[in-house]
N, C-alpha and C positions, 0 to 999 in steps of 0.2 A: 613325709615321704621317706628319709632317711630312717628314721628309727623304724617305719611299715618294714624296710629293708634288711636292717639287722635284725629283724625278728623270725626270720625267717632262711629258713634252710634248705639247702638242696639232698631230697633223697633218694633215692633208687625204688619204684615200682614196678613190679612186675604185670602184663598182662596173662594171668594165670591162666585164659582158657584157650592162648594159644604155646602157651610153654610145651615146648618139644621135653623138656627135661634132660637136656644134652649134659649140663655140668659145666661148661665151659664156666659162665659165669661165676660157681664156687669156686673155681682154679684160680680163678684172680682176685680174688679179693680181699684185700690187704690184711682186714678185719675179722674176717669169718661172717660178715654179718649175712651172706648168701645163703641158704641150704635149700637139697629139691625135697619136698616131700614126698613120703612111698611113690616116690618114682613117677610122679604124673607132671608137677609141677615146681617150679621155683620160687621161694619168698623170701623177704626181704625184712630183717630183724634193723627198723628203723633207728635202736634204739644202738647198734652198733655202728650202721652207716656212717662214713666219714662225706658222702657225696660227689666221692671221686670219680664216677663215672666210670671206671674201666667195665663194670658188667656190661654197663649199655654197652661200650664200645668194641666188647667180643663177643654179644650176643647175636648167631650168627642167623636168628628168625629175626632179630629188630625189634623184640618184644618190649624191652626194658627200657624204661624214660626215667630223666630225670627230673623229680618235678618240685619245685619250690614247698615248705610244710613250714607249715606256724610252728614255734618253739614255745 
């Protein structure tokens, strides 16, 4: 169960087919690991994520979870 645990990381998903494409969430992100695409949507470059939650936490549709990812 411990080692299930450090295998595993918290990272930033977006729900892309309700992204307003506001930007907020790129403003905060420590990483740059946030960008919108032409303008429709937001993704989320896993490979930058630190897991820190602040997108979900200004995203002000609620779209963005954090969610556990195998390493």
């Amino acid at each position: 169960m411990i080692e299930e645990k450090l295998r595993k990381k918290r990272k930033a998903q977006v729900a892309q087919a309700d992204c307003v494409a506001c930007g907020s969430c790129v403003k905060v992100c420590p990483k740059g690991a946030v960008k919108v695409y032409r303008g429709l949507y937001a993704q989320v470059d896993e490979a930058l994520c630190i897991g820190c939650g602040r997108c979900a936490a200004e995203c002000p549709a609620a779209i963005i979870e954090m969610s556990e990812v195998a390493l």
